[in-house]
Biopython code that builds the backbone (N, CA, C, O; Angstrom):
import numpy as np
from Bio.PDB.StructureBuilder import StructureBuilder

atoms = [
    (1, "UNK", "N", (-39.957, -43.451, 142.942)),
    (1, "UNK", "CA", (-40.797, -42.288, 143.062)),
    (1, "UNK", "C", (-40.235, -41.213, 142.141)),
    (1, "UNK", "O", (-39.055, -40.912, 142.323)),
    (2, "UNK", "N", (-40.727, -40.763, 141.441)),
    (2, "UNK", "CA", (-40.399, -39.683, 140.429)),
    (2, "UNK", "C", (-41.218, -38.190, 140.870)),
    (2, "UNK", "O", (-42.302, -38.353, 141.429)),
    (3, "UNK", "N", (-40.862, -37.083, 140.698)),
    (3, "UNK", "CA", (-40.752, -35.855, 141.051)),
    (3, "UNK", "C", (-41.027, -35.288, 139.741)),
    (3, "UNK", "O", (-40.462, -35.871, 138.816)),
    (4, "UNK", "N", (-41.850, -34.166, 139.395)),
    (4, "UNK", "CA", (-42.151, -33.046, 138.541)),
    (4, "UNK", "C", (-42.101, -31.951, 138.904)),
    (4, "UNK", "O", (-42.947, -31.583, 139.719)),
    (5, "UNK", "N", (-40.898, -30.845, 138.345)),
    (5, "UNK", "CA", (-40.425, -29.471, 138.669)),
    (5, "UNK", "C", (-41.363, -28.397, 137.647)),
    (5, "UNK", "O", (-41.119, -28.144, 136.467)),
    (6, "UNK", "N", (-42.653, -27.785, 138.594)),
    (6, "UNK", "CA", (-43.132, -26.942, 137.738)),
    (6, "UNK", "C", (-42.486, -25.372, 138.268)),
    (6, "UNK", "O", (-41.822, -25.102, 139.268)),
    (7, "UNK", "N", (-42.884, -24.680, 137.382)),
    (7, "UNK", "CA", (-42.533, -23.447, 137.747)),
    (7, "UNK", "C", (-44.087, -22.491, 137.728)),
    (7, "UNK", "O", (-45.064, -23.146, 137.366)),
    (8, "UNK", "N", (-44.280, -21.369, 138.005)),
    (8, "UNK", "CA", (-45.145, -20.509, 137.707)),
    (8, "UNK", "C", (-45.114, -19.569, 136.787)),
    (8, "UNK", "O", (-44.075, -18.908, 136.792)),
    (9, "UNK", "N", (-45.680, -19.366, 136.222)),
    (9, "UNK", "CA", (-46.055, -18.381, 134.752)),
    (9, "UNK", "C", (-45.735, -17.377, 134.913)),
    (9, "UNK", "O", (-46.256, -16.724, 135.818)),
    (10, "UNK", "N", (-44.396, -16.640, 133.819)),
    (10, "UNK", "CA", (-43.672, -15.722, 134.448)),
    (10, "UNK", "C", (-44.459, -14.350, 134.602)),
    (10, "UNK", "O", (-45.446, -14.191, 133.884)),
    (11, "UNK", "N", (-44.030, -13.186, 135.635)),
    (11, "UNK", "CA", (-44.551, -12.005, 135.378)),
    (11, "UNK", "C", (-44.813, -11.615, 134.761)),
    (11, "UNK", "O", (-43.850, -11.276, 134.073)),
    (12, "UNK", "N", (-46.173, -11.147, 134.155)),
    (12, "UNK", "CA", (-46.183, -10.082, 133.006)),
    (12, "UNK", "C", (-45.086, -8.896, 133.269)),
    (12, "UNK", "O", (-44.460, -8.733, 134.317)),
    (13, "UNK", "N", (-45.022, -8.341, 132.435)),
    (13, "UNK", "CA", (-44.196, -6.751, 132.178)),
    (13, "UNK", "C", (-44.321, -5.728, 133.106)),
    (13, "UNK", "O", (-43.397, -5.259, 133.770)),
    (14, "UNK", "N", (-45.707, -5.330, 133.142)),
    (14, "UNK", "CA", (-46.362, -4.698, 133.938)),
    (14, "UNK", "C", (-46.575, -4.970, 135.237)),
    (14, "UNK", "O", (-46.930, -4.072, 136.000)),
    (15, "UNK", "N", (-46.416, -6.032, 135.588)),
    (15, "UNK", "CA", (-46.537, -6.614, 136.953)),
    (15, "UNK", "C", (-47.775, -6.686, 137.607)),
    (15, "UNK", "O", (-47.899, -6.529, 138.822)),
    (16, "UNK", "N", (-49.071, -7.017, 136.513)),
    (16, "UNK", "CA", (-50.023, -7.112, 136.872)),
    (16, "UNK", "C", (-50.430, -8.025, 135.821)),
    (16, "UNK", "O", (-49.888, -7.831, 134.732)),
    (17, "UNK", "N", (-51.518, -9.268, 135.928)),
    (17, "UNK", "CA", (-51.957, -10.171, 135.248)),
    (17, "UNK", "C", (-52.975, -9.765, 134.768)),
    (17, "UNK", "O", (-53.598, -8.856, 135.318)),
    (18, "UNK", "N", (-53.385, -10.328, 133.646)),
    (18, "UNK", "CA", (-54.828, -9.698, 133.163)),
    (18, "UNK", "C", (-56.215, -10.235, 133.720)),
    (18, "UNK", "O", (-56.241, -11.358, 134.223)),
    (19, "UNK", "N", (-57.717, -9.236, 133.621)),
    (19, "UNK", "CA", (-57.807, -9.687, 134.485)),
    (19, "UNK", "C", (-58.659, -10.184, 133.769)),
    (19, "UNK", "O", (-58.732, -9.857, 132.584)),
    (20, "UNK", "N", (-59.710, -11.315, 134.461)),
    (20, "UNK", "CA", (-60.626, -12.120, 133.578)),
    (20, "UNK", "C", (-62.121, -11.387, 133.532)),
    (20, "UNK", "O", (-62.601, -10.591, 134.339)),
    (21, "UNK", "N", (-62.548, -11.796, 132.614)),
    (21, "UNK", "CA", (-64.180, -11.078, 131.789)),
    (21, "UNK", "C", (-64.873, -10.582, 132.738)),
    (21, "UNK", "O", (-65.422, -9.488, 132.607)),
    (22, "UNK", "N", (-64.999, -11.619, 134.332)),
    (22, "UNK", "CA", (-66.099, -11.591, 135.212)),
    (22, "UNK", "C", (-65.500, -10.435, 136.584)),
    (22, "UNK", "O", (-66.059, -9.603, 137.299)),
    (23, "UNK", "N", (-64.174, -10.913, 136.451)),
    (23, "UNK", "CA", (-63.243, -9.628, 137.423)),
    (23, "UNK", "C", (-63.439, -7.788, 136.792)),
    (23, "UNK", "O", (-63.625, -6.745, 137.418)),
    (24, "UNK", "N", (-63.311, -8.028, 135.532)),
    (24, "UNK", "CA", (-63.836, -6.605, 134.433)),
    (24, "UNK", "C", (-64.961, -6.193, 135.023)),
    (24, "UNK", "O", (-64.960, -5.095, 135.579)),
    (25, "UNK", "N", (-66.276, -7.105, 135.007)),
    (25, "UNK", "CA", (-67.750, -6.796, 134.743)),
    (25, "UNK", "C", (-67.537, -6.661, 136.877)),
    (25, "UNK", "O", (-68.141, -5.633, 137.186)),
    (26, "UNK", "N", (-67.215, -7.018, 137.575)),
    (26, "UNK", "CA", (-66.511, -6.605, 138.860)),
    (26, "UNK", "C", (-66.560, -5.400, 139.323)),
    (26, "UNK", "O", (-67.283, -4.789, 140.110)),
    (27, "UNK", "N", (-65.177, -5.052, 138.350)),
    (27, "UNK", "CA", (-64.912, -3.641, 138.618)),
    (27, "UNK", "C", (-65.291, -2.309, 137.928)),
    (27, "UNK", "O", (-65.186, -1.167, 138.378)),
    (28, "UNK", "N", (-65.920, -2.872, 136.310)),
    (28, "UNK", "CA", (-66.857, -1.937, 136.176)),
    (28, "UNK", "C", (-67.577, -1.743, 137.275)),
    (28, "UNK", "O", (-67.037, -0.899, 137.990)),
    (29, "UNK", "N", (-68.855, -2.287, 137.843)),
    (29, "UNK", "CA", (-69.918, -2.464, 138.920)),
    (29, "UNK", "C", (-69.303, -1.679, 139.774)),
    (29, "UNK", "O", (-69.635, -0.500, 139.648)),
    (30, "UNK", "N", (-68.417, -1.922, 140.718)),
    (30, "UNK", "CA", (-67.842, -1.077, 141.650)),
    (30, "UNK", "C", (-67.227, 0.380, 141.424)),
    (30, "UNK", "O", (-67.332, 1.147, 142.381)),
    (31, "UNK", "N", (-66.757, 0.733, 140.561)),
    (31, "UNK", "CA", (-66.082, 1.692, 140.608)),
    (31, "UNK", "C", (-67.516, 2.568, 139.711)),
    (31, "UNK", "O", (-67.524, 3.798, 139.744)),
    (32, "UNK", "N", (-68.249, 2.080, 139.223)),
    (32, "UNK", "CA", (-69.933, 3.006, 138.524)),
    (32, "UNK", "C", (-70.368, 3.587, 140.329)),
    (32, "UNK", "O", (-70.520, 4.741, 140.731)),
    (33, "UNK", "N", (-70.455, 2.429, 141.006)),
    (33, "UNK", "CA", (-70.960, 3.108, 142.484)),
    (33, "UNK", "C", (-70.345, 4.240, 142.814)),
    (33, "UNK", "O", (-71.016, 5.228, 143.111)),
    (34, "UNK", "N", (-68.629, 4.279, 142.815)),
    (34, "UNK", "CA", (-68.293, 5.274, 143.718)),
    (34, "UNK", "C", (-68.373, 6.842, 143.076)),
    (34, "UNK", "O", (-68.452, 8.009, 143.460)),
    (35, "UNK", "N", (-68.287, 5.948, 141.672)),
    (35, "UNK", "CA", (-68.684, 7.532, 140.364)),
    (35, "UNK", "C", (-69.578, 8.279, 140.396)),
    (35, "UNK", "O", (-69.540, 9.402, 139.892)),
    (36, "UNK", "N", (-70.695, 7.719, 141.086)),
    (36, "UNK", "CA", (-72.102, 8.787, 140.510)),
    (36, "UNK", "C", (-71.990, 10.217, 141.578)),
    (36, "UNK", "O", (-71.598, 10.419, 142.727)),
    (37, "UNK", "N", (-72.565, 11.021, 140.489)),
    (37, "UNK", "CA", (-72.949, 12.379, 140.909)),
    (37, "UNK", "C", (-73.549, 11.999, 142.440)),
    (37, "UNK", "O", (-73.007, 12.515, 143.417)),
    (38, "UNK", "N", (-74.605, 11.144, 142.601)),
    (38, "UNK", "CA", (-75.695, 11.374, 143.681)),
    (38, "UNK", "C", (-75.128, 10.437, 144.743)),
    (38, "UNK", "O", (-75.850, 9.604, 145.290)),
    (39, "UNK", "N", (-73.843, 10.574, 145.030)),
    (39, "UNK", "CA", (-73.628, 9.477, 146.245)),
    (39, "UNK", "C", (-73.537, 10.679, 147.463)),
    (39, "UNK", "O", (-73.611, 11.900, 147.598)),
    (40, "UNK", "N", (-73.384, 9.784, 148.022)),
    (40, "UNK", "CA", (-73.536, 10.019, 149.896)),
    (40, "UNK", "C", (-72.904, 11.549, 150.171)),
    (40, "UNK", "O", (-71.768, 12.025, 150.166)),
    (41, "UNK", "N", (-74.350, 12.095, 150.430)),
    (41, "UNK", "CA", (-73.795, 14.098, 151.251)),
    (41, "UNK", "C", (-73.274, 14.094, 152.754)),
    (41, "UNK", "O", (-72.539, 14.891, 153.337)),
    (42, "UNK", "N", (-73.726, 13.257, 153.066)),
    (42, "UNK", "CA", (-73.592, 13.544, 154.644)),
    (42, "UNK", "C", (-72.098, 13.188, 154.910)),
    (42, "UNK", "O", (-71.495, 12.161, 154.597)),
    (43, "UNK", "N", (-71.536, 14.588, 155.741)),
    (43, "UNK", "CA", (-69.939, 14.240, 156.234)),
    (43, "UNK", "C", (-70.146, 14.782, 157.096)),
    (43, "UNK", "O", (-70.895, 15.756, 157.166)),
    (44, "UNK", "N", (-69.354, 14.144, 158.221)),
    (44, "UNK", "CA", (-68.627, 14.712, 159.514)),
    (44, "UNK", "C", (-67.486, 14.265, 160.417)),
    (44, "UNK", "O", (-66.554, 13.886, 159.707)),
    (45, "UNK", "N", (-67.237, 14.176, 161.565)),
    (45, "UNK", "CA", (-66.321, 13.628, 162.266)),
    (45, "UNK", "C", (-67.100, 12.712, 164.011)),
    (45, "UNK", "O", (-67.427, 13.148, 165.115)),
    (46, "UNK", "N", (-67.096, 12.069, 163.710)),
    (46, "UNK", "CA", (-66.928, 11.255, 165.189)),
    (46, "UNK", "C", (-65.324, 11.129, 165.678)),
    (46, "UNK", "O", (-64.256, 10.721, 165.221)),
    (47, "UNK", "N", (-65.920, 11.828, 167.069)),
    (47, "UNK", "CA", (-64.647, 11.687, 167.852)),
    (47, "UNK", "C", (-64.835, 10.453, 168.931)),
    (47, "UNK", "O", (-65.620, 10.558, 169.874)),
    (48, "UNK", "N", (-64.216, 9.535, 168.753)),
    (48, "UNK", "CA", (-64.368, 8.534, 170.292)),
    (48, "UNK", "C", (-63.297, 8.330, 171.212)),
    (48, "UNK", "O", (-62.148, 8.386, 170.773)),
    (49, "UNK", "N", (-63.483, 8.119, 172.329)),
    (49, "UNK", "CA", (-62.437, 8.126, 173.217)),
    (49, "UNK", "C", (-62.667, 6.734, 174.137)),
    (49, "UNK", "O", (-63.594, 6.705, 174.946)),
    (50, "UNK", "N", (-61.640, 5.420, 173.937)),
    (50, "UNK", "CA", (-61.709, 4.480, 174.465)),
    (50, "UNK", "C", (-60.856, 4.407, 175.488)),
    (50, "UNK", "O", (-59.807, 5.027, 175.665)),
    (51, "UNK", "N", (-61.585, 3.300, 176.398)),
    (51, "UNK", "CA", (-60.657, 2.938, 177.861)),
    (51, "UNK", "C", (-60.493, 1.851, 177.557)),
    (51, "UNK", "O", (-61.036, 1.548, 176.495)),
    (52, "UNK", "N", (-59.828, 0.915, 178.163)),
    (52, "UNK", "CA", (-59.858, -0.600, 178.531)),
    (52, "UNK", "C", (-59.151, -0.922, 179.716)),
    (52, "UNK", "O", (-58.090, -0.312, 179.850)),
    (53, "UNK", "N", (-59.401, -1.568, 180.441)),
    (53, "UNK", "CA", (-58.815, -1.995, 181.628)),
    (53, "UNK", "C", (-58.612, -3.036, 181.531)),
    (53, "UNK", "O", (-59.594, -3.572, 182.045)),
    (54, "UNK", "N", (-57.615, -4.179, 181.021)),
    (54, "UNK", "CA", (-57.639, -5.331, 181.053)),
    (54, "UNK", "C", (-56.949, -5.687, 182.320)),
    (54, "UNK", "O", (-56.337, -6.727, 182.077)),
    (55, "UNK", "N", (-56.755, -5.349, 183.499)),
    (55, "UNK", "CA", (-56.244, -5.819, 184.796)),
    (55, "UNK", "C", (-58.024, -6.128, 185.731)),
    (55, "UNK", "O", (-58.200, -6.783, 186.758)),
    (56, "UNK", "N", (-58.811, -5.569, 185.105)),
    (56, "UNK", "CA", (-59.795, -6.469, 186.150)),
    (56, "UNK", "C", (-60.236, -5.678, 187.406)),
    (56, "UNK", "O", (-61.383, -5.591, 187.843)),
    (57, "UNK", "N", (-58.974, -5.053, 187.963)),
    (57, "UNK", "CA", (-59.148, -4.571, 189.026)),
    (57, "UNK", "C", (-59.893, -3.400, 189.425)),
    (57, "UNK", "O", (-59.546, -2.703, 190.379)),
    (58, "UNK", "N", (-60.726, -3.213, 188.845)),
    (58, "UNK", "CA", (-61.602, -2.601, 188.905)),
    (58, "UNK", "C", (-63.626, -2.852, 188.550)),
    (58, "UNK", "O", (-64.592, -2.164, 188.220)),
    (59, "UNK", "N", (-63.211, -4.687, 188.998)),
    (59, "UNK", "CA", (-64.490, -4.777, 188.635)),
    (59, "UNK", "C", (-65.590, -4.799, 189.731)),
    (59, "UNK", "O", (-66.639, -5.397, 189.494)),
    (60, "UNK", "N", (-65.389, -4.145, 190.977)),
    (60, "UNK", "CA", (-66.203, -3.792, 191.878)),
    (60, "UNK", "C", (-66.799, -2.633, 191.909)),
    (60, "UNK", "O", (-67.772, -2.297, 192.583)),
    (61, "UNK", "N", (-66.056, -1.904, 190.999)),
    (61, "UNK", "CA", (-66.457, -0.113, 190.844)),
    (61, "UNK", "C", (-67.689, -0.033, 190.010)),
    (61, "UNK", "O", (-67.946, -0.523, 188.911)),
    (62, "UNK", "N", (-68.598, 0.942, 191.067)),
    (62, "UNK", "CA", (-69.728, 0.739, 189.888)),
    (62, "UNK", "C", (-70.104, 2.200, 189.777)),
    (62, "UNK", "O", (-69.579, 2.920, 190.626)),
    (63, "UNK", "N", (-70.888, 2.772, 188.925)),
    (63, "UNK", "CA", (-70.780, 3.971, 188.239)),
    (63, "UNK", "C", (-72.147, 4.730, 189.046)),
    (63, "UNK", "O", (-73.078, 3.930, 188.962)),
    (64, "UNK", "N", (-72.506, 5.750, 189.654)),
    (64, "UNK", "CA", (-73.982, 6.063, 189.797)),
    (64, "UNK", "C", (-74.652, 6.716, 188.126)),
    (64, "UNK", "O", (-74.187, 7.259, 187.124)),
    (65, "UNK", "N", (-75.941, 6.269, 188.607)),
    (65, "UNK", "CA", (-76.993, 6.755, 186.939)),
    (65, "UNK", "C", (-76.765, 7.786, 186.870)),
    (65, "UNK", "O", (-77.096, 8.101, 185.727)),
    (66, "UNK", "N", (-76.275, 8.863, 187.505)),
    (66, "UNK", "CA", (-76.258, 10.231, 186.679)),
    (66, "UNK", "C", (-74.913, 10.896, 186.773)),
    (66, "UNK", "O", (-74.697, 12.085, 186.537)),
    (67, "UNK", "N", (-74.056, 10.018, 187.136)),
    (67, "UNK", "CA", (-72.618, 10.491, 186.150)),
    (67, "UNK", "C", (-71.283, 10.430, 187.324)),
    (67, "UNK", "O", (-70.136, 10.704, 186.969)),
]
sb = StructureBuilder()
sb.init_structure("model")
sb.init_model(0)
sb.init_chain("A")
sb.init_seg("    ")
for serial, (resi, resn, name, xyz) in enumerate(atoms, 1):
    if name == "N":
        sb.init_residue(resn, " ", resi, " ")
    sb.init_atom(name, np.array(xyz, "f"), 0.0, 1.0, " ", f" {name:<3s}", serial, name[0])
structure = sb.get_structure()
C-alpha cells in the first residue's frame, strides 16, 4: 500500500485568497444593495421580554381573556 503526502497551497501574503469571477460579480450585487441612496427609512426599537418555564410545572395555570 503506498501513501501520497499532499500539502495545501500556501497562504497568500495577505491572508486572503483571491476571489473567483462569479464570487466578484457576488459581491458586487450585494454590497450595490446596501449602497443605494433609497434603502430602507423605517427605524425603531422593539423591546421583547421572554419567559420560559422549562420545569412544566406550571402547566395547569391558565390565564383569564382579559389579563
Amino acid at each position: 500500500m503506498s501513501f501520497t503526502l499532499t500539502s495545501p497551497a500556501p497562504m497568500p501574503a495577505n491572508g486572503m485568497r483571491e476571489l473567483t469571477p462569479k464570487e466578484l460579480a457576488l459581491r458586487a450585487s450585494a454590497m450595490a444593495c446596501i449602497q443605494q441612496l433609497e434603502s430602507a427609512q423605517c427605524q425603531g426599537q422593539a423591546f421583547v421580554s421572554l419567559f420560559f418555564d422549562g420545569t412544566g410545572n406550571n402547566k395547569d395555570w391558565k390565564q383569564s381573556k382579559f389579563g
